[in-house]
C-alpha positions in Angstrom: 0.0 0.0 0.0 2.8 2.6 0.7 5.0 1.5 -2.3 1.6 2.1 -4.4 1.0 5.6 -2.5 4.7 6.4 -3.6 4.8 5.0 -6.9 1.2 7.5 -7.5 3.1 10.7 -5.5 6.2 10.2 -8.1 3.9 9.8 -10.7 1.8 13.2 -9.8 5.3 14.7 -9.2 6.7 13.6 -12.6 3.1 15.0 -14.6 4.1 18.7 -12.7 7.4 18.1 -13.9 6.8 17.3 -17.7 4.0 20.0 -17.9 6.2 22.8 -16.1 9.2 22.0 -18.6 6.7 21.9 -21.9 5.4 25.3 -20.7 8.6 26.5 -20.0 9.7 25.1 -23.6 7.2 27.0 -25.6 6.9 29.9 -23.1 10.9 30.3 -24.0 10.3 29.5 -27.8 7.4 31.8 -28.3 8.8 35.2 -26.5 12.7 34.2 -27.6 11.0 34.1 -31.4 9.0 37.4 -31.1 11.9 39.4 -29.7 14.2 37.8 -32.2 11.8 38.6 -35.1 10.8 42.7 -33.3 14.8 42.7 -32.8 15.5 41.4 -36.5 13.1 43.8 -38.0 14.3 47.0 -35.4 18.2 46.8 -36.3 17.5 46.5 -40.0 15.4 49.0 -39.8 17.9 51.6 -37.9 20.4 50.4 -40.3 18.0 51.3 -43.8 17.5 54.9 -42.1 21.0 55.6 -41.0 22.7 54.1 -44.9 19.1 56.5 -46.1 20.9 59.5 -43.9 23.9 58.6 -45.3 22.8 58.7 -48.8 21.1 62.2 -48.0 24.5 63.4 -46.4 26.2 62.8 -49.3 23.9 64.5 -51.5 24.0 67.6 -49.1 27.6 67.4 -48.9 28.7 66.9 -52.5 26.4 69.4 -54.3 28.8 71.9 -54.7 31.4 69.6 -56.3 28.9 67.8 -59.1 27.7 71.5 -60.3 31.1 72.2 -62.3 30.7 68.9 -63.7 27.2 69.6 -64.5 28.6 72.4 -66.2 31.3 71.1 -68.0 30.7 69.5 -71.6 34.0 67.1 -71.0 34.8 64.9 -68.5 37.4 66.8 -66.5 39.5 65.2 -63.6 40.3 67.8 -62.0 37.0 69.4 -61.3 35.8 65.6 -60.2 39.0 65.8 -58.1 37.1 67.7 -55.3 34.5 65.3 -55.3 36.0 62.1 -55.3 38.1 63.7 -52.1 34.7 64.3 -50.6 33.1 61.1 -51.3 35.9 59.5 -50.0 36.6 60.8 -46.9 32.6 60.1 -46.3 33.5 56.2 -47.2 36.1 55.9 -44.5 34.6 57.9 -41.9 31.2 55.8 -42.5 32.9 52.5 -43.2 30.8 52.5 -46.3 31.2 49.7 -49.1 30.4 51.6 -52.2 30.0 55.0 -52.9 29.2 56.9 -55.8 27.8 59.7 -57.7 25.3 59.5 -60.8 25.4 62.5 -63.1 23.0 62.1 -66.1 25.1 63.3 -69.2 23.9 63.7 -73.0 25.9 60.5 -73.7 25.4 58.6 -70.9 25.8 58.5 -66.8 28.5 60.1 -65.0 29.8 57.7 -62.4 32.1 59.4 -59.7 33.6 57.0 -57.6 35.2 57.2 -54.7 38.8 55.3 -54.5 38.4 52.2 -52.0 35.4 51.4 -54.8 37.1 51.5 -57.6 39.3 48.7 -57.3 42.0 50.3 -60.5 38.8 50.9 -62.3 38.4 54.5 -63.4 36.8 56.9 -60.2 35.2 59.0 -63.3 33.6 56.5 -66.0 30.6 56.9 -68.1 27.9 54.4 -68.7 26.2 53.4 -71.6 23.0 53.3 -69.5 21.0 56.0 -70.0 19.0 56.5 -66.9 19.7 56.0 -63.4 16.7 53.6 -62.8 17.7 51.5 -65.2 21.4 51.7 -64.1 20.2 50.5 -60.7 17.9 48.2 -61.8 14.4 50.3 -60.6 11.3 49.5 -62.3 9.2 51.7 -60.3 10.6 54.4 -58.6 6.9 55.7 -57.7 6.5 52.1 -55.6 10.1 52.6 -54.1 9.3 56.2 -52.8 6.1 55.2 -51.4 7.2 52.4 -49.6 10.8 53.3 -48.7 10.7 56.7 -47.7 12.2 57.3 -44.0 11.8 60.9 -42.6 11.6 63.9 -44.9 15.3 63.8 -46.0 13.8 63.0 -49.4 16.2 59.9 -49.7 15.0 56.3 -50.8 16.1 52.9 -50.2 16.3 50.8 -52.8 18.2 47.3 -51.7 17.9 46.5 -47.7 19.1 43.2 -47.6 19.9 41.5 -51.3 21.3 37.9 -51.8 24.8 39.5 -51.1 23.9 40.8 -47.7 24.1 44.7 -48.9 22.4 47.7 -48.4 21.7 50.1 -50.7 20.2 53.7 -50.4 19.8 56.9 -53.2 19.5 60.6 -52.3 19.2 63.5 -55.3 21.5 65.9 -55.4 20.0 69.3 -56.1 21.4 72.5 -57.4 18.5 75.2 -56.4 15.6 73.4 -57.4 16.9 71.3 -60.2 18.1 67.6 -60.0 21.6 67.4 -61.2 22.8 63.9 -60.0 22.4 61.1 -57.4 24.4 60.1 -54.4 24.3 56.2 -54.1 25.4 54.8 -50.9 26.3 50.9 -50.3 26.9 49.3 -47.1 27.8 45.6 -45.9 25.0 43.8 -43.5 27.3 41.1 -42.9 28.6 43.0 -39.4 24.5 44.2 -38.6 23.9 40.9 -39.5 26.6 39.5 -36.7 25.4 41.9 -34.4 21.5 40.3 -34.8 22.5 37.1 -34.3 25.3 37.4 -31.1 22.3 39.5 -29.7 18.9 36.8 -30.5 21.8 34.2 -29.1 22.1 36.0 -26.0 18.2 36.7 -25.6 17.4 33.0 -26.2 20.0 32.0 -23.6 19.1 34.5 -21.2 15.1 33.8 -21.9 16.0 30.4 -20.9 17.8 30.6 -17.7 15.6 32.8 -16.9 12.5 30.4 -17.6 14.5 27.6 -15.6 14.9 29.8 -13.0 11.6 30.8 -12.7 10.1 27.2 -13.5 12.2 25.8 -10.4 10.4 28.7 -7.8 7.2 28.0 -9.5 7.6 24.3 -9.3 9.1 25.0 -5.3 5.6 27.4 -5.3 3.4 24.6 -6.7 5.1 21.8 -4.4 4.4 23.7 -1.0 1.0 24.6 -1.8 -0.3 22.0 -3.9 1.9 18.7 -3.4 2.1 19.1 0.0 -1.5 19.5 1.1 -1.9 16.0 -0.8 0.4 14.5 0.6 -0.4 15.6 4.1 -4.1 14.6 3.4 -2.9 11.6 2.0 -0.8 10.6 5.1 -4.0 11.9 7.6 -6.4 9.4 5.2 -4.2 6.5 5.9 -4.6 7.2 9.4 -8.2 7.1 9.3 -8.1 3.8 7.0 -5.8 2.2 9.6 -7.4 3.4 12.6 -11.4 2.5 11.2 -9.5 -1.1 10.8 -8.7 -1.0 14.4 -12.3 0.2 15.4 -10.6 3.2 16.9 -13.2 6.4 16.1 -10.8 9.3 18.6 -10.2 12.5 16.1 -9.2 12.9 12.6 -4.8 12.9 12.5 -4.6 17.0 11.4 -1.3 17.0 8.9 0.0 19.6 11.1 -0.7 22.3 8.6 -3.0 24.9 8.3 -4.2 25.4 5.1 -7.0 28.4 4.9 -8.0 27.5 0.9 -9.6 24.9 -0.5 -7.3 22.0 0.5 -8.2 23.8 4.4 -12.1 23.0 3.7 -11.0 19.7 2.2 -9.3 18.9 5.2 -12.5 19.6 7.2 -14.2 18.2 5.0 -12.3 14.9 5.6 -12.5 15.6 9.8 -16.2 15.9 9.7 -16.4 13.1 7.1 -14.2 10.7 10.0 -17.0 11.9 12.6 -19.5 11.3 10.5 -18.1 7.6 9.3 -16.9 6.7 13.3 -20.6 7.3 14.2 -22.0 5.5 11.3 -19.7 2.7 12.2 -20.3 2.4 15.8 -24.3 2.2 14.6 -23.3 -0.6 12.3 -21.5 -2.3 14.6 -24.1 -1.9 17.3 -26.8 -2.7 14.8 -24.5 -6.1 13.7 -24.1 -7.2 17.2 -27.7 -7.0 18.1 -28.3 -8.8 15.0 -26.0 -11.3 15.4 -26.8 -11.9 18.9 -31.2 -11.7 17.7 -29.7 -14.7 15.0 -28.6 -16.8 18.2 -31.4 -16.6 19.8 -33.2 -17.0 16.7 -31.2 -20.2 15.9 -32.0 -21.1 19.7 -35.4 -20.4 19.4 -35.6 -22.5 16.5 -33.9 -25.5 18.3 -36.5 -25.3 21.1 -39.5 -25.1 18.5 -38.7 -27.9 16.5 -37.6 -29.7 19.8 -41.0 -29.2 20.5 -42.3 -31.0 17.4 -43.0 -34.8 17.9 -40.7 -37.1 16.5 -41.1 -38.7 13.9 -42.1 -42.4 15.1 -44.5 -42.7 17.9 -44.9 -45.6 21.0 -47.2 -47.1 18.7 -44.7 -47.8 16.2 -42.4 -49.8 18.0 -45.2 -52.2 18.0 -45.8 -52.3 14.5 -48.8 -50.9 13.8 -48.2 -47.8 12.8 -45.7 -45.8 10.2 -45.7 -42.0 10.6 -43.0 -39.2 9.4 -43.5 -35.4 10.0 -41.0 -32.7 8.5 -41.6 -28.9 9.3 -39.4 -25.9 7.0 -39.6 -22.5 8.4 -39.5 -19.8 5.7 -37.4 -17.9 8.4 -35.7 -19.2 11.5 -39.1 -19.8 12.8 -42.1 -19.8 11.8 -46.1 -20.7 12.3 -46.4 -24.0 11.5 -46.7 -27.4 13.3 -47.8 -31.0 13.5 -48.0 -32.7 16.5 -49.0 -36.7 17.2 -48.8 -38.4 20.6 -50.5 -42.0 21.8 -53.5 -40.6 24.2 -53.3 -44.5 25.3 -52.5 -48.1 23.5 -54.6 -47.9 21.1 -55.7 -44.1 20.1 -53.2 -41.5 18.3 -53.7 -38.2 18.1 -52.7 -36.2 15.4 -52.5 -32.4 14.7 -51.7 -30.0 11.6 -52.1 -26.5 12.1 -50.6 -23.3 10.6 -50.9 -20.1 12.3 -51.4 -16.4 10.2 -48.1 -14.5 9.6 -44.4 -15.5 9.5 -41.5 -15.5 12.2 -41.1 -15.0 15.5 -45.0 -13.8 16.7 -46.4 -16.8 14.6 -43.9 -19.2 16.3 -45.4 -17.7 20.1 -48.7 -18.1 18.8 -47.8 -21.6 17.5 -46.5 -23.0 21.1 -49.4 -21.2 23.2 -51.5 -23.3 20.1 -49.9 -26.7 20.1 -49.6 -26.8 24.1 -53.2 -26.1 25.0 -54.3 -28.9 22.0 -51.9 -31.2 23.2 -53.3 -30.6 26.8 -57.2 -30.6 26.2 -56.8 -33.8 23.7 -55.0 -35.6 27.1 -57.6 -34.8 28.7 -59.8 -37.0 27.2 -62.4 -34.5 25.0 -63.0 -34.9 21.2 -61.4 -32.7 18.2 -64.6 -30.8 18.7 -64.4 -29.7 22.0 -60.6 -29.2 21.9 -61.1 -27.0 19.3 -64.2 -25.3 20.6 -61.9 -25.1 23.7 -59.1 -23.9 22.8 -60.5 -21.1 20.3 -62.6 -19.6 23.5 -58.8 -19.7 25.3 -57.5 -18.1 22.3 -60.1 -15.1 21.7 -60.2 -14.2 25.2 -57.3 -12.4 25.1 -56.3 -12.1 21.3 -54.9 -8.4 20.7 -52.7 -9.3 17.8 -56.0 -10.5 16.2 -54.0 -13.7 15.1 -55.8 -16.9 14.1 -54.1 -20.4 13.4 -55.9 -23.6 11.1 -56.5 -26.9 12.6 -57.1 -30.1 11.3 -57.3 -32.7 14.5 -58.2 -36.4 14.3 -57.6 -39.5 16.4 -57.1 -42.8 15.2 -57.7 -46.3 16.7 -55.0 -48.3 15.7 -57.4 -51.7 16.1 -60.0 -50.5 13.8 -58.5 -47.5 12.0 -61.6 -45.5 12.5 -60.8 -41.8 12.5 -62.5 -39.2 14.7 -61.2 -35.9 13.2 -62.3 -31.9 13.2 -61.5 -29.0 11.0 -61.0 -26.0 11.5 -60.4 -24.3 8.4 -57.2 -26.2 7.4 -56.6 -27.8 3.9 -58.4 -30.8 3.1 -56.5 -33.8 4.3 -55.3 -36.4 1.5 -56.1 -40.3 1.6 -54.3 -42.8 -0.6 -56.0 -46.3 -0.3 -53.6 -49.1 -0.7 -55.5 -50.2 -3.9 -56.0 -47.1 -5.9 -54.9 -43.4 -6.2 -54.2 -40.5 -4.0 -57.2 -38.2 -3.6 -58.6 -35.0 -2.0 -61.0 -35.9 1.6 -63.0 -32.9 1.2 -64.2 -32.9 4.8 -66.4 -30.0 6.1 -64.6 -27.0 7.2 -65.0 -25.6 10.6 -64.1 -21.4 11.2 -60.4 -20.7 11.6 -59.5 -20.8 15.8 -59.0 -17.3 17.3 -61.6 -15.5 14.9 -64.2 -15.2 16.9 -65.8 -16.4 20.3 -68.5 -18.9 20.5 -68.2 -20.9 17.5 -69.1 -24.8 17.3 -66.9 -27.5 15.5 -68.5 -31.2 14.3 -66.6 -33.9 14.4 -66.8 -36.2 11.5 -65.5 -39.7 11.4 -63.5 -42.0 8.2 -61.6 -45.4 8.5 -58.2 -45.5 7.2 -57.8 -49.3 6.2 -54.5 -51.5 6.2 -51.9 -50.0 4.2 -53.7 -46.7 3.7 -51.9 -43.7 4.0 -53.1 -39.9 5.3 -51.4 -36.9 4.4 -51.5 -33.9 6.3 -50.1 -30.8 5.1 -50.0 -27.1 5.2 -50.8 -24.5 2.3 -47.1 -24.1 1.8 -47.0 -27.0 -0.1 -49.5 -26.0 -2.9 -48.4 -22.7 -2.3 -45.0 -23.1 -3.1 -43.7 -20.9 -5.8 -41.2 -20.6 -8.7 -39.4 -17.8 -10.2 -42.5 -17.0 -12.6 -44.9 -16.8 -9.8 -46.2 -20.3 -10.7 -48.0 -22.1 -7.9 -47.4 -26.0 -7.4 -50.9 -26.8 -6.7 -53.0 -29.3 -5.4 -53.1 -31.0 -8.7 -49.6 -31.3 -9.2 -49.0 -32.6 -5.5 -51.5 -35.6 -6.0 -49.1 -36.4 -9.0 -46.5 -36.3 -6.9 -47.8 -38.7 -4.3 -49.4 -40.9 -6.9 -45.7 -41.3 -8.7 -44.2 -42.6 -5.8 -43.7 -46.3 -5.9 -42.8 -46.3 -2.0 -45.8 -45.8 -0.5 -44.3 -45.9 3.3 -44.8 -42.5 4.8 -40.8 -41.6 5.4 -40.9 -42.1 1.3 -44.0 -40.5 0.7 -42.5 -37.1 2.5 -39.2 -37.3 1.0 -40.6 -37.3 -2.4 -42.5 -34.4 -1.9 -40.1 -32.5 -0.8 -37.5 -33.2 -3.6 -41.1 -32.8 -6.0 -41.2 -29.2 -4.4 -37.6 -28.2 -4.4 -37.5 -28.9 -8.2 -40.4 -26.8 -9.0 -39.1 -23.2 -6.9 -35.6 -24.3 -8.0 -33.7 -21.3 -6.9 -36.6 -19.3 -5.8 -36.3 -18.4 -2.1 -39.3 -20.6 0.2 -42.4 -17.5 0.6 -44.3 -19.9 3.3 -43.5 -22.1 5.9 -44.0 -25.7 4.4 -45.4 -29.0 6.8 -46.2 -32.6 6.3 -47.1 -35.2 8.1 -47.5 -39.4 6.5 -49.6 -41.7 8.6 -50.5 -45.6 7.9 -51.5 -48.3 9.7 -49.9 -51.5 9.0 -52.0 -54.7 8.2 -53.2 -56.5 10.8 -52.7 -59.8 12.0 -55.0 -62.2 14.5 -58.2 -60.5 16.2 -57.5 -57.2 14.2 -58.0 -58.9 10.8 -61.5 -59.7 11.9 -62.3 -56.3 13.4 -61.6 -55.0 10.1 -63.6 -57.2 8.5 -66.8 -56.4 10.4 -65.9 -53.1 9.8 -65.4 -53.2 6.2 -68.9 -55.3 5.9 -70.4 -52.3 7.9 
């Protein structure tokens, strides 16, 4: 967990690192190019007015040497002495490249150079060009004055920065009003040029030291007020992790800074968050004790309820008269249901099914107060009838859940296998002779026990012969239901018991409960679900001939 918590802090660090330097990279390359390109253009600039002044200066300077050549017919050295003199003293003391003066002539153009620029030609030389445009290779001298005019000094340039890195500016050279030549001045960019380039060099260098010096305090900046805070929270959030493990609920850990921004409500945020999750957790783990300690009694209770069930075999089986099995499911830990059979003496057993309204643990009460005062009145001798009738006046006397419970009660004589049974609103009881089908006994139904005072029950009477088998049940056998909300039914139950080739009463059960389980397959159990199986077996001595005058009757 802490090598992941580093491994994510390194990462977080890292993705500040990589998107300081790429802002710092093209913060430096954007400003570093823009000064570079307003520095390019400035110097050029400067230097295109000052070789323009210089032009000008020329013109200003040699107009009183180019009007006796004006005026002279012939080309005469030693009136274009003074001039060349002029021009170049200009070139030294400007460190020009070329300069020159253009006299328009009858025959041609005048070309007074100075001597650096003439390189053993002839300073004085005339040109078989005819104009000076052409001469300097202008096709538009209107375009070149509007666009290369600097100032008023009435000087144009025509070359800034050529494919030989020169500089070239004109100025007329007036005598009054008149144009008599033209001062052409020519300078080298290659030192300008130099100078650009040591100076961008230096800005780009300085513009990035300076952007890694300010990227380090702003990533110093970013690291104190933004790393730190998470990592601080993220140390304090560990502590509540580790301390919620150890069920300890005292006080958020503060980091031991005080932040007063955002990361200040986050961190109460995360304080009243702990409160609010130790409180919530002490509930839960209240609210799981108490439940698991209700599910022990629960599971108690449901040991003691079931304890309370009779087995599965009474006394009168060990003499081999009689085969019985019970089985009772709770939908929940307990529930309402019940069967009950006990010997009321050698010869007579009692037997119960019942199924009280409701679910869980106030149906189970209502169950035990139910099956305890049955069990006690049928002891004491009295018919289904007046058990019933009894025990309903016990139950409505002091009924304030308004709860009621089903009964079907009967009592068999094992000698004869006469029946004396009662019902009180329970399912109708199922008989399966020993020579033909399973079928419904649809008995007459008495009011349900703890509706309402006062009511009388009938008892009615049926023999069950040798090898006949009567199955009790509750409602949450045809009641059970599947994932589609499809009952089982009363049909498909009589199937059941009518495909079972076993018809002992352990084997009876079993199938219906494996014919029910494969119906709801994985639907959860909605009702409590109780059976109970009773034959008698076939009789042997004295009984055969009991059941024979009772079978003739």
């Amino acid at each position: 967990m802490e090598r992941k918590l580093v491994l994510r802090r390194r990462r977080l660090q890292n993705k500040l690192v990589r998107g300081l330097v790429l802002f710092t990279l093209v913060l430096v390359v954007c400003l570093s190019a823009i000064t570079s390109l307003l520095y390019w253009d400035d110097m050029l600039k400067r230097q295109s007015q000052s070789v323009c002044g210089q032009a000008r200066l020329l013109a200003d300077v040699s107009a009183d040497n180019v009007v006796p050549l004006a005026e002279s017919e012939t080309v005469d050295e030693e009136k274009a002495e003074p001039l060349v003199i002029t021009i170049s003293g200009l070139t030294g003391y400007f460190d020009l490249e070329h300069l020159y003066i253009l006299e328009p002539r009858d025959d041609g153009l005048l070309v007074v150079r100075d001597r650096a620029s003439s390189e053993g030609d002839d300073m004085l030389q005339i040109t078989e060009t005819e104009t000076v445009m052409e001469l300097l290779g202008i096709d538009d001298f209107t375009k070149v004055q509007e666009e290369t005019v600097f100032g008023n000094n009435d000087a144009y340039l025509l070359v800034r920065d050529d494919k030989d890195h020169h500089c070239k500016a004109m100025a007329p050279v007036y005598d009054d009003d008149d144009i008599i030549g033209y001062a052409v001045v020519e300078i080298s960019n290659h030192d300008v040029l130099r100078q650009i380039h040591r100076t961008i060099s230096s800005i780009w260098l300085a513009a990035i030291l300076l952007m890694l010096a300010a990227g380090t305090l702003y990533y110093r900046y970013i690291r104190r007020i933004v790393l730190r805070p998470i990592l601080a929270l993220t140390q304090a959030s560990r502590s509540l992790v580790q301390r919620t493990s150890e069920g300890k609920f005292d006080s958020m850990d503060q980091p031991g800074l005080s932040f007063d921004d955002e990361f200040g409500d986050l961190q109460q945020a995360m304080a009243g968050m702990e409160h609010e999750l130790g409180s919530y957790t002490q509930e839960l783990a209240a609210a799981v004790s108490e439940k698991e300690r209700t599910r022990a009694e629960l599971d108690l209770a449901q040991i003691i309820q079931l304890g309370m069930l009779a087995p599965g075999d009474p006394e009168g089986g060990e003499k081999g008269r009689l085969s019985l099995r019970g089985m009772c499911r709770p939908a929940r830990e307990v529930g309402g249901d019940f069967y009950d059979h006990f010997m009321l003496d050698d010869d007579h057993l009692c037997m119960t099914m019942a199924d009280v309204s409701g679910k869980g643990v106030p149906a189970a009460l209502f169950m035990m107060m139910c099956l305890i005062s049955i069990r006690q009145r049928a002891k004491d001798g009295e018919t289904p009838a007046q058990v019933l009738r009894a025990v309903n006046e016990s139950i409505c006397l002091n009924n304030r859940a308004d709860m009621f419970v089903t009964v079907w009660l009967g009592v068999l004589e094992l000698s004869t296998g006469e029946v004396v049974a009662c019902n009180a609103g329970h399912e109708y009881p199922v008989i399966g002779r020993a020579d033909g089908r399973f079928e419904l006994m649809k008995d007459r139904h008495g009011f349900v026990l703890g509706g309402m005072p006062g009511v009388k029950y009938i008892d009615y009477r049926f023999r069950l012969g040798p090898e006949d088998v009567l199955f009790l049940y509750t409602d949450g056998v045809p009641e059970a239901t599947d994932a589609g909300q499809q009952l089982f039914g009363t049909e498909r139950m009589l199937r059941a018991l009518d495909a079972c080739e076993d018809r002992a009463p352990a084997a009876l059960v079993e199938a219906m409960e494996r014919a029910v389980a494969e119906f709801v397959k994985e639907a959860p159990q909605f009702d409590d679900m109780t059976m109970l199986a009773v034959s008698r077996s076939i009789p042997s001595g004295d009984d055969k001939e009991k059941d024979k005058e009772l079978d003739e009757r």
